[in-house]
PAZABA-517192 format. One record per atom (N, C-alpha, C): z, y, x; residue in one letter. Coordinates in steps of 0.001 Angstrom, whole numbers, padded with zeros to 6 digits, always signed. Example, Ala and Ser with C-alpha at 12.3 -4.5 7.8 and 13.67 -1.06 7.14 Angstrom:
+007800-005690+013190A;+007800-004500+012300A;+007800-003300+013200A;+007080-002250+012850S;+007140-001060+013670S;+007870+000030+012900S;
***
This chain:
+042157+033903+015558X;+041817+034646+016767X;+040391+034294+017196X;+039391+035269+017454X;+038586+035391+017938X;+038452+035512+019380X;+038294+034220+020540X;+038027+034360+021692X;+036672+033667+021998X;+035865+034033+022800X;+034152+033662+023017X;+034688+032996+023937X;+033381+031781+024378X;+033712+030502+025028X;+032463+031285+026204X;+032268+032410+026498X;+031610+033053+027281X;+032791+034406+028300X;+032994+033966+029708X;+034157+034777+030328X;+033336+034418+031875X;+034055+035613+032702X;+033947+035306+034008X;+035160+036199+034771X;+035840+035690+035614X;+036930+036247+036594X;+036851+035936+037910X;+037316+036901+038520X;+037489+036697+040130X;+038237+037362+040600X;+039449+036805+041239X;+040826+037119+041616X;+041021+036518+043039X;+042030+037090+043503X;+042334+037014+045054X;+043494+037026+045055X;+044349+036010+046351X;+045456+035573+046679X;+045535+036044+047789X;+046550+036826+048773X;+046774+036758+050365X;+047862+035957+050438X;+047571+035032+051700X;+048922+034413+052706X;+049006+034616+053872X;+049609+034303+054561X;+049657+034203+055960X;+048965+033849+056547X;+048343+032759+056281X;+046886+031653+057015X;+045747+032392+056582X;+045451+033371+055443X;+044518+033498+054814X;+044235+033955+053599X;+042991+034111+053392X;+043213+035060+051548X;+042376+033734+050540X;+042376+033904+049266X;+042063+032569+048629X;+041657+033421+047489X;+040499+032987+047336X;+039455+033529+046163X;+039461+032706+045143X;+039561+033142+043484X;+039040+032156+042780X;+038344+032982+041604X;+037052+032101+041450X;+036016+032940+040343X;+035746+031675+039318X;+036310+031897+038089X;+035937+031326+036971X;+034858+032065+036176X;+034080+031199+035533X;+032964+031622+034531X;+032940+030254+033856X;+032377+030877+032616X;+032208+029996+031692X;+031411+029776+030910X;+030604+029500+030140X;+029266+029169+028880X;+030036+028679+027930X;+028945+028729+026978X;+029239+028034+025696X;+028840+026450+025865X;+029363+025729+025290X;+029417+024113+025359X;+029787+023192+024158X;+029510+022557+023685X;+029546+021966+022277X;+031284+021544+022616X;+031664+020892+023868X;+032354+020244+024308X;+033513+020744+025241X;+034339+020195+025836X;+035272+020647+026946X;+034596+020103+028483X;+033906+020549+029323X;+033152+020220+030442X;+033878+021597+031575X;+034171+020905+032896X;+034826+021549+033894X;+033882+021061+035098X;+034108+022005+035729X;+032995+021815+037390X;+034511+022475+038350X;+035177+021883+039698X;+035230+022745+040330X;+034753+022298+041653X;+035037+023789+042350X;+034096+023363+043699X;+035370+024103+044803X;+035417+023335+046036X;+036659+023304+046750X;+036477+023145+047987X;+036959+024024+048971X;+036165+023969+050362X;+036887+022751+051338X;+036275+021778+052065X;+036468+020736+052524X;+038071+020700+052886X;+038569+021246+053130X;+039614+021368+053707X;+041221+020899+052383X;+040501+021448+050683X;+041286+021251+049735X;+040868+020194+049240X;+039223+018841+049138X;+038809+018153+048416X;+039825+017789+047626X;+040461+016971+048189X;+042047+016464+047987X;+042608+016951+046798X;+042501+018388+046587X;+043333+019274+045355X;+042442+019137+044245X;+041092+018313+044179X;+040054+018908+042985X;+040561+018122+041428X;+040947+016756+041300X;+042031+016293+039903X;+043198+017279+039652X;+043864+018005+040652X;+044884+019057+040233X;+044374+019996+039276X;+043332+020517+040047X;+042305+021965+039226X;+041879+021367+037556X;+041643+020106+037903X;+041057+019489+036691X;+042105+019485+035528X;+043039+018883+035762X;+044370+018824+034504X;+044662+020202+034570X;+045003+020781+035412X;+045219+021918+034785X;+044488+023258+034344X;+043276+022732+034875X;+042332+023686+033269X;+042139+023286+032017X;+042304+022030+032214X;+042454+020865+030931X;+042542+021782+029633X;+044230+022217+030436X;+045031+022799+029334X;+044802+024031+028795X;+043878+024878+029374X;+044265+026120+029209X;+042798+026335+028271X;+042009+025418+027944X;+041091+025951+026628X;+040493+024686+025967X;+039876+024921+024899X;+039782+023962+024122X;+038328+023377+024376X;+037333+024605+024894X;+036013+023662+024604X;+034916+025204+025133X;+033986+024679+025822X;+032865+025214+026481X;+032780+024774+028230X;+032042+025124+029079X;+031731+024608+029896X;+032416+025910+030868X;+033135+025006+031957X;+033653+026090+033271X;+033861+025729+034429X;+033371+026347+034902X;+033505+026194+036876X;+034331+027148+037618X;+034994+026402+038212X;+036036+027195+039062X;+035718+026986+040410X;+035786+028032+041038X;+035011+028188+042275X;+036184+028480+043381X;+036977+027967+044238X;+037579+028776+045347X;+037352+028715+046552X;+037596+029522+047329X;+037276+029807+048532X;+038515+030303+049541X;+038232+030462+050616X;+039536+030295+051812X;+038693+031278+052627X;+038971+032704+053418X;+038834+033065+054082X;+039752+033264+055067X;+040156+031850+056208X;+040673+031575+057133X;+041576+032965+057704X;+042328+033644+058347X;+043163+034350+058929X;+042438+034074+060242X;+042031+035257+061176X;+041734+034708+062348X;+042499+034337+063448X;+043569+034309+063787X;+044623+033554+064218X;+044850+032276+064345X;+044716+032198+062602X;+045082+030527+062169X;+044132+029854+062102X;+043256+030104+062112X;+042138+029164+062715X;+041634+028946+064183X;+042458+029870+065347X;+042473+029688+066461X;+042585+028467+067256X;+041424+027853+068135X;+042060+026111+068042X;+043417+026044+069397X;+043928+025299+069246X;+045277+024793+070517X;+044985+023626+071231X;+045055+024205+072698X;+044454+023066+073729X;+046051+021851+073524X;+045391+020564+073544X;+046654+019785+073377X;+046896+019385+075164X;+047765+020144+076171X;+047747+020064+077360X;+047784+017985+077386X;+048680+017585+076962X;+049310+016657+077115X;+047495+015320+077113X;+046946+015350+075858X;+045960+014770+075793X;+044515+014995+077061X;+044474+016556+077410X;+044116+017012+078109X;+044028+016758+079987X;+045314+016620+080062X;+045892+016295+080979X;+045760+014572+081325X;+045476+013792+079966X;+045345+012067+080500X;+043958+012310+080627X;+042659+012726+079836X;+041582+012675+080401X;+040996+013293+081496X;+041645+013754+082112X;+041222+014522+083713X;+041653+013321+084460X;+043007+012914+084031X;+043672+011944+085188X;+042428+010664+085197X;+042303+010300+084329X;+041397+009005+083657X;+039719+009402+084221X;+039570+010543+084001X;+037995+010634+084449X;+038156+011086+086122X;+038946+011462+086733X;+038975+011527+088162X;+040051+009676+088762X;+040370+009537+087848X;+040433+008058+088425X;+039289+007224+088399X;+037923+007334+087462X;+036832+006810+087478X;+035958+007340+088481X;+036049+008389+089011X;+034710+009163+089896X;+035409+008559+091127X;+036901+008538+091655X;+037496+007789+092672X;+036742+006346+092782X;+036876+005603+091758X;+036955+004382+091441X;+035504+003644+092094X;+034437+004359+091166X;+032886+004527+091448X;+031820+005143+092791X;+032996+005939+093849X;+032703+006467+094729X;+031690+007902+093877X;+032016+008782+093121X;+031038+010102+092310X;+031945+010940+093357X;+031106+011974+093669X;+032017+013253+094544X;+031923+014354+093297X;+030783+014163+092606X;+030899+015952+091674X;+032304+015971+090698X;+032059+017298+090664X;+033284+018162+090419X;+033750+017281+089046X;+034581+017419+088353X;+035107+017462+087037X;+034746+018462+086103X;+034263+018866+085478X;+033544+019711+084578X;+034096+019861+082902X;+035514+020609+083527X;+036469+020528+082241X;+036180+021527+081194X;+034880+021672+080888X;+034311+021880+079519X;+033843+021240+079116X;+033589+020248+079246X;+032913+018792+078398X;+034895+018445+078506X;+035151+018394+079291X;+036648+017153+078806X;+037154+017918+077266X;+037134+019587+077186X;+037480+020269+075712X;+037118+019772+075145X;+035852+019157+075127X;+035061+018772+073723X;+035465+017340+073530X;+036429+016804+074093X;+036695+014998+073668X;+037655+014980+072626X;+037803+013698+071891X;+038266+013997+070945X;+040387+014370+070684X;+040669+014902+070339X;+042003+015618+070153X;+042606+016375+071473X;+041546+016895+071817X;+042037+018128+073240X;+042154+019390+072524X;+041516+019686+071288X;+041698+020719+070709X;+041938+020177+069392X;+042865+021327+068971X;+043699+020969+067539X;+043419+022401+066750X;+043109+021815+065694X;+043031+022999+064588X;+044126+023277+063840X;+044228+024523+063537X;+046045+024428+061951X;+045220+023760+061136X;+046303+023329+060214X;+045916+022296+059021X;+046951+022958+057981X;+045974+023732+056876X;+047182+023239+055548X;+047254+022435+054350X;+047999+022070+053629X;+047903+020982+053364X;+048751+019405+053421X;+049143+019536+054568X;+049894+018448+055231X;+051321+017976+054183X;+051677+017142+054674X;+052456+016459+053512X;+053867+017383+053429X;+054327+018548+054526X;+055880+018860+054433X;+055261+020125+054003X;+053907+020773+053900X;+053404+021732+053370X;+053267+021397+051808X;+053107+020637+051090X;+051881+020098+049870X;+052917+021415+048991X;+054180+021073+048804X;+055224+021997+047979X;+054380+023322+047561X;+054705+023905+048808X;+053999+025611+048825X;+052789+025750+048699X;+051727+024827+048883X;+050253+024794+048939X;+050382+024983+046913X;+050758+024306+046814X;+050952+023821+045150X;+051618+024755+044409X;+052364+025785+044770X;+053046+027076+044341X;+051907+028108+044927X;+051681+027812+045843X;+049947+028970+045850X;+048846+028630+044649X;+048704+027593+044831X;+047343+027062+043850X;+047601+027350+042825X;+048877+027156+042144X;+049411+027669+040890X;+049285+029437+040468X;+049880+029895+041722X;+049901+031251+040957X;+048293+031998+041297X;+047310+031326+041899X;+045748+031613+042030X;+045169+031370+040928X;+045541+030442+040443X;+044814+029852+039233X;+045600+030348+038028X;+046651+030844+037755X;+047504+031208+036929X;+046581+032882+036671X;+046154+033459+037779X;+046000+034828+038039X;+044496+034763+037509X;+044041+034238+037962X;+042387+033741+037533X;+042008+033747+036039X;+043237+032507+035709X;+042778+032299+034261X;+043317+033551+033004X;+044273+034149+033600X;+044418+035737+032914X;+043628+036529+032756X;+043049+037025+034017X;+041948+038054+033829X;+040615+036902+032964X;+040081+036102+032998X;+039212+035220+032455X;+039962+034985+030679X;+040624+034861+030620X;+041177+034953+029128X;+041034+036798+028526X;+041724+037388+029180X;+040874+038929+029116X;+039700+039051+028495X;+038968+038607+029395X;+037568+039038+029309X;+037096+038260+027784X;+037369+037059+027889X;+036851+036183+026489X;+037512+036736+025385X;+039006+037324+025403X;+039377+037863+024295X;+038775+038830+023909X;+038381+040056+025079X;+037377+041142+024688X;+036310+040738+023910X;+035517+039733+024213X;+033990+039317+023946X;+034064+039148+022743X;+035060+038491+022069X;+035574+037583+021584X;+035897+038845+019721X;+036553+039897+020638X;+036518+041144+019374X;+035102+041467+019170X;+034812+041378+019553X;+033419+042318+019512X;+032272+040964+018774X;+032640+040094+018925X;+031990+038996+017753X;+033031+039002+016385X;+034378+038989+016635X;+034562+039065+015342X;+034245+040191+014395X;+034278+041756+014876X;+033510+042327+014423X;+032350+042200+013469X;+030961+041556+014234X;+030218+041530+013747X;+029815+040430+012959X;+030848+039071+013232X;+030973+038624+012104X;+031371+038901+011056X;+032437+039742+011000X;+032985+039858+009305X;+032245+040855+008890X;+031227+041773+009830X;+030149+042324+009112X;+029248+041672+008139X;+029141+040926+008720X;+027977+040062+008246X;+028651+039763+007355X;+029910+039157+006515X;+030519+038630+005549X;+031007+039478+004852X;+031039+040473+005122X;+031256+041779+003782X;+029929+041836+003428X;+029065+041807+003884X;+027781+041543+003320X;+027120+040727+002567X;+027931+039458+003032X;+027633+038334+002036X;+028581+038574+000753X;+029491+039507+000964X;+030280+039202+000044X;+029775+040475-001530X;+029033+040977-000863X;+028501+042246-001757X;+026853+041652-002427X;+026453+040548-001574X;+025271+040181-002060X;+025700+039572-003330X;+027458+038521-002923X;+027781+037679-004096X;+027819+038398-005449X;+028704+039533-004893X;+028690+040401-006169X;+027563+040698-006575X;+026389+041179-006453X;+025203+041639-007097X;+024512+040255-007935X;+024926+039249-007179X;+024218+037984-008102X;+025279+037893-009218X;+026316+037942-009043X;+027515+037839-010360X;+027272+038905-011490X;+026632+039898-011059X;+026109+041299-012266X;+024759+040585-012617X;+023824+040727-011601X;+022838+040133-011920X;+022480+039291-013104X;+023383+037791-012716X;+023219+036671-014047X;+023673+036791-014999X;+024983+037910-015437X;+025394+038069-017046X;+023745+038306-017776X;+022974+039109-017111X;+021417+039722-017601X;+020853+038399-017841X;+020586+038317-016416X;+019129+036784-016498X;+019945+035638-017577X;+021393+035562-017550X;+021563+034157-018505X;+020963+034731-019389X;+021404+035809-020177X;+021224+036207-021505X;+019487+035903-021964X;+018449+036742-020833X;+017235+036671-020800X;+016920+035410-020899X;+017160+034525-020404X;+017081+033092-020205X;+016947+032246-021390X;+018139+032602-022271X;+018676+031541-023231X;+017311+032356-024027X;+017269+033689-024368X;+016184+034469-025227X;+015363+033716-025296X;+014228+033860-024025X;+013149+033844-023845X;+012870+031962-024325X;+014280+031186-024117X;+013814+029478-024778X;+014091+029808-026037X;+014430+030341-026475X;+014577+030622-028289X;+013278+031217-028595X;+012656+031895-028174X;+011562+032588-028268X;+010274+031327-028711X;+010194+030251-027210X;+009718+029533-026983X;+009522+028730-028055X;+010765+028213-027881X;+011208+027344-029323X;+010323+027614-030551X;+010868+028762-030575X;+010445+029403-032332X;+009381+028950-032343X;+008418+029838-031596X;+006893+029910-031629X;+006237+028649-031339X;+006650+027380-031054X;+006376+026511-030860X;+006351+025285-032268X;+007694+025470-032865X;+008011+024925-033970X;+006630+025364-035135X;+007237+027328-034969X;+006366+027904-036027X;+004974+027135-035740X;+003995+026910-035478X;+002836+026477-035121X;+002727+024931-035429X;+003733+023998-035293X;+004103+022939-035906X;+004333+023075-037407X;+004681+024254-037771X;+005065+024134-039444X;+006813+023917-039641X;+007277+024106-038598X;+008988+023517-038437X;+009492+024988-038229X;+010975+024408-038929X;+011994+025555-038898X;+012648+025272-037948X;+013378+025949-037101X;+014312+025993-035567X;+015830+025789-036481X;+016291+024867-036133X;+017571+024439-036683X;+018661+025181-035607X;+019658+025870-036351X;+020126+027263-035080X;+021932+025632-034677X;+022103+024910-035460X;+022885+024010-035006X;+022373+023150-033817X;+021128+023020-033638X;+020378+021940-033151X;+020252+022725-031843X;+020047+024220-031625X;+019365+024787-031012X;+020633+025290-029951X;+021414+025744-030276X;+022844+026241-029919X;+023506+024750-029221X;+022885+023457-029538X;+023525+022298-028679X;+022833+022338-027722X;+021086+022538-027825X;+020512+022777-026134X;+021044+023677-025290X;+021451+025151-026054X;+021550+025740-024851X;+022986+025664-024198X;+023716+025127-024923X;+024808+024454-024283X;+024635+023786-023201X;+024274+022675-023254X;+023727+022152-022193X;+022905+022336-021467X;+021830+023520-021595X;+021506+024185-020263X;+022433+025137-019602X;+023420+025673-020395X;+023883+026692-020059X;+025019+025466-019264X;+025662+024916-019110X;+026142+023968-018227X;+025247+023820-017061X;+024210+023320-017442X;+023153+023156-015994X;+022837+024636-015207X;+022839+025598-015892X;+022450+027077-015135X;+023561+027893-014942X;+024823+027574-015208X;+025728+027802-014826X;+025963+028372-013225X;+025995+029313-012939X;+027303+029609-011152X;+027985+030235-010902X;+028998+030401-011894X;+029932+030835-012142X;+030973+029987-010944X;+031063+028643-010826X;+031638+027981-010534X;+031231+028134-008999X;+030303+028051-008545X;+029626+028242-007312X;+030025+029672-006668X;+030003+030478-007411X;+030701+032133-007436X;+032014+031906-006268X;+032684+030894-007586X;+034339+031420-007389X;+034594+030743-006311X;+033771+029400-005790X;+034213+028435-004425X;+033395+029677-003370X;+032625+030410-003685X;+032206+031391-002546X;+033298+032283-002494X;+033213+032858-002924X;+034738+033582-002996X;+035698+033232-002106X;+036210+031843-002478X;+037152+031258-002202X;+037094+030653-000809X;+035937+030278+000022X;+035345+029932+001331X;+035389+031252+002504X;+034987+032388+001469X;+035124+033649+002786X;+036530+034019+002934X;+037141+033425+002028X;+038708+034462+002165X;+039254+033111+002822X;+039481+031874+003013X;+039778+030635+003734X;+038773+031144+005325X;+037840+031595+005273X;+037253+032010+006811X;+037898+033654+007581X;+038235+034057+006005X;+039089+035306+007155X;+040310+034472+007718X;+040965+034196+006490X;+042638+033748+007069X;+042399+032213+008173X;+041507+032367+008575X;+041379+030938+009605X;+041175+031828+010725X;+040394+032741+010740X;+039904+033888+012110X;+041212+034353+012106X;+042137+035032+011747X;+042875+035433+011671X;+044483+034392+012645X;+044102+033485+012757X;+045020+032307+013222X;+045246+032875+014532X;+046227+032087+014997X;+046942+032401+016155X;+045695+031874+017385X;+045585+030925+017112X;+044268+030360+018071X;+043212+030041+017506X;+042201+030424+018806X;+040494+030417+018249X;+040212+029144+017404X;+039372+029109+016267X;+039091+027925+015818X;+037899+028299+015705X;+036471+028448+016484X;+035097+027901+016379X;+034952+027052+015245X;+035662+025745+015638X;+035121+024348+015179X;+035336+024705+013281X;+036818+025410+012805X;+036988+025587+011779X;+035740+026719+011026X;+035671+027596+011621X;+034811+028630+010932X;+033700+027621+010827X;+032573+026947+011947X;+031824+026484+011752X;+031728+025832+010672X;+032932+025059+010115X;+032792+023982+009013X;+032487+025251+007770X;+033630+025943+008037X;+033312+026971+006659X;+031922+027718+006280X;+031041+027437+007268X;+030282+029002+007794X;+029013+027584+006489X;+029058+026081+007130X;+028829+025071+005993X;+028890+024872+004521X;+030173+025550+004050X;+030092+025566+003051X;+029917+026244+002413X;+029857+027499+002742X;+029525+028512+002297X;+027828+028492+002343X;+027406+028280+002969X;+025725+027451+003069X;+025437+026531+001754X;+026284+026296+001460X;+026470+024717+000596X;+025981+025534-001354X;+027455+026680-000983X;+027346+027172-002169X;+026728+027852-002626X;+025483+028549-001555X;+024738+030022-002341X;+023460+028619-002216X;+023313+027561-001328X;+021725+026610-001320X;+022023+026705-003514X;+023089+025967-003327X;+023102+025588-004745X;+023321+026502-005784X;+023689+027658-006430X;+023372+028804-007058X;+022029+028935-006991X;+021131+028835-005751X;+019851+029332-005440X;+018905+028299-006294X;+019328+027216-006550X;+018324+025705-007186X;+018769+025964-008360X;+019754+026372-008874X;+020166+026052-010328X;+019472+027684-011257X;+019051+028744-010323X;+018641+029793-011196X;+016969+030111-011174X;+016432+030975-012037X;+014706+030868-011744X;+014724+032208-011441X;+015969+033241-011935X;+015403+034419-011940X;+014870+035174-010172X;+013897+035930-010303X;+013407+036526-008947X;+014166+037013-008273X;+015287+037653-008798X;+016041+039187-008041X;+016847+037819-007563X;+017626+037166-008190X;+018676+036507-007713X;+018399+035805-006297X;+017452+035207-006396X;+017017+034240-005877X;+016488+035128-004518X;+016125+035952-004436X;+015632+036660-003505X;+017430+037164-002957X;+018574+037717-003759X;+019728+037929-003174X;+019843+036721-002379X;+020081+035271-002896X;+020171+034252-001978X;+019770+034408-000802X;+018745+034599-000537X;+018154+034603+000399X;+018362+035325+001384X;+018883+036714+000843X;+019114+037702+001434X;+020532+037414+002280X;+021031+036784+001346X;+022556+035851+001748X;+022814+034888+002741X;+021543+033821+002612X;+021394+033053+003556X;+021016+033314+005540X;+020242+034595+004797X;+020066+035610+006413X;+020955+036040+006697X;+022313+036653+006088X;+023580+037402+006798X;+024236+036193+007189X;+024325+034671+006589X;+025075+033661+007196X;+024825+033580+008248X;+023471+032917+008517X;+022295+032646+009500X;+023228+033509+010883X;+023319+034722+010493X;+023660+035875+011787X;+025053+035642+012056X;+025260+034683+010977X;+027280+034369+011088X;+027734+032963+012163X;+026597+032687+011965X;+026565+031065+012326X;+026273+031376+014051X;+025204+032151+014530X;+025068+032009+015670X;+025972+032693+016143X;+026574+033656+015898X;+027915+034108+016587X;+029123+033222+016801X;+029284+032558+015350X;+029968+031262+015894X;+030148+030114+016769X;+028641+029955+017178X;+028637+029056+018319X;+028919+029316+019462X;+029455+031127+019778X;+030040+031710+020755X;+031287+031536+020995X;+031986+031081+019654X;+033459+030950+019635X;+033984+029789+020367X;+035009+030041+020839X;+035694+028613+021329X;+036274+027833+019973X;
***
């Protein structure tokens, strides 16, 4: 499966107290790296957010963002009469006390501390339901955000296995290619040979001569290099093809397959081939950076 380690979502919760926003986005990241950010009121919840994005991907960088747009009601503050009621008694027992005649000026007494009470959620006989909200916010979030990366995510595999039917047609043209150039090859040192001997006064011993090219023909050999290419793109389909993204796997493959056309490319002289390499090494090249998109 092809999913990109590149997504962004933003989803919304209503409750009673309020509506609850959450916007995930994500980058590419060598690694598994999480940011979230949590309005004063949840600090408390931010290791929750953490384990449980933990789980839900393997590797790139993501920030989860939520937000609380209060209910205006429930953020209405409540005079606490009772608290209210001792600091009047207490500050007109001091103006008695001191001989002060001015008034009491019970808008400063609002502002002392616990005359006004805010709702709170959160609280310990709340945490249950706070935690069955957070769940299905973040549950909702990371859906549409898996969405989106799975989309991204086709649309690279696409153009990866473009790129690898391509490599795979270059392979073929070097596999037609070298039946020619070996043949030319072995010629043109027999040629060599001859005319080299002849000029010495020596006859070309065809026993003697047939053991070199043996053993070049071992050394110029890629036949073998062929068939592990071969054998590397069809191990990179059926790995894309997996139930879950493997980045990390293609990457290794996207390696060896690097591995096998570098080396075909050193072991031959002819031009055309060598220029296919190359040509080969540029459709990887375009394979590789798409991969680093993958999770």
């Amino acid at each position: 499966m092809y999913i990109s380690m590149t997504g962004f979502s933003r989803t919304q919760l209503q409750r009673p107290w309020g509506t609850l926003n959450i916007e995930l986005s994500s980058v590419n990241h060598r690694y598994q790296e999480i940011t979230v950010k949590l309005p004063r009121d949840f600090a408390g919840w931010e290791p929750w957010f953490h384990q449980k994005l933990r789980a839900v991907f393997r590797r790139g960088k993501v920030q989860a963002r939520i937000e609380v747009f209060w209910a205006q009601d429930f953020k209405k503050a409540q005079l606490n009469r009772e608290i209210f009621d001792s600091y009047c008694k207490e500050l007109l027992a001091l103006k008695e006390k001191f001989g002060q005649e001015s008034e009491l000026q019970l808008e400063r007494v609002v502002t002392l501390p616990g005359v006004l009470e805010l709702p709170s959620v959160g609280v310990d006989d709340d945490t249950y339901k706070l935690e069955e909200t957070f769940s299905e916010l973040l549950e909702n979030g990371v859906k549409a955000w898996r969405e989106m990366r799975a989309l991204e995510g086709g649309h690279l595999r696409d153009e990866i296995l473009l790129h690898l039917e391509n490599i795979e047609t270059l392979a073929a043209k070097i596999a037609g290619r070298w039946q020619t150039a070996r043949d030319d090859a072995f010629n043109a040192v027999r040629t060599r040979i001859s005319e080299t001997l002849e000029k010495l006064g020596c006859a070309l011993e065809e026993g003697r001569f047939l053991q070199e090219i043996t053993i070049m023909a071992d050394k110029w050999d890629i036949a073998e290099e062929l068939a592990r290419l071969k054998s590397h793109i069809e191990k990179f389909r059926l790995t894309g093809d997996e139930t879950l993204s493997s980045g990390r796997k293609l990457d290794f493959l996207t390696q060896e397959i690097n591995r096998e056309i570098n080396t075909l490319d050193s072991k031959v002289a002819d031009s055309e081939i060598r220029w296919l390499a190359v040509e080969a090494k540029s459709e990887l090249e375009m394979v590789r950076e798409q991969i680093q998109n993958l999770e």
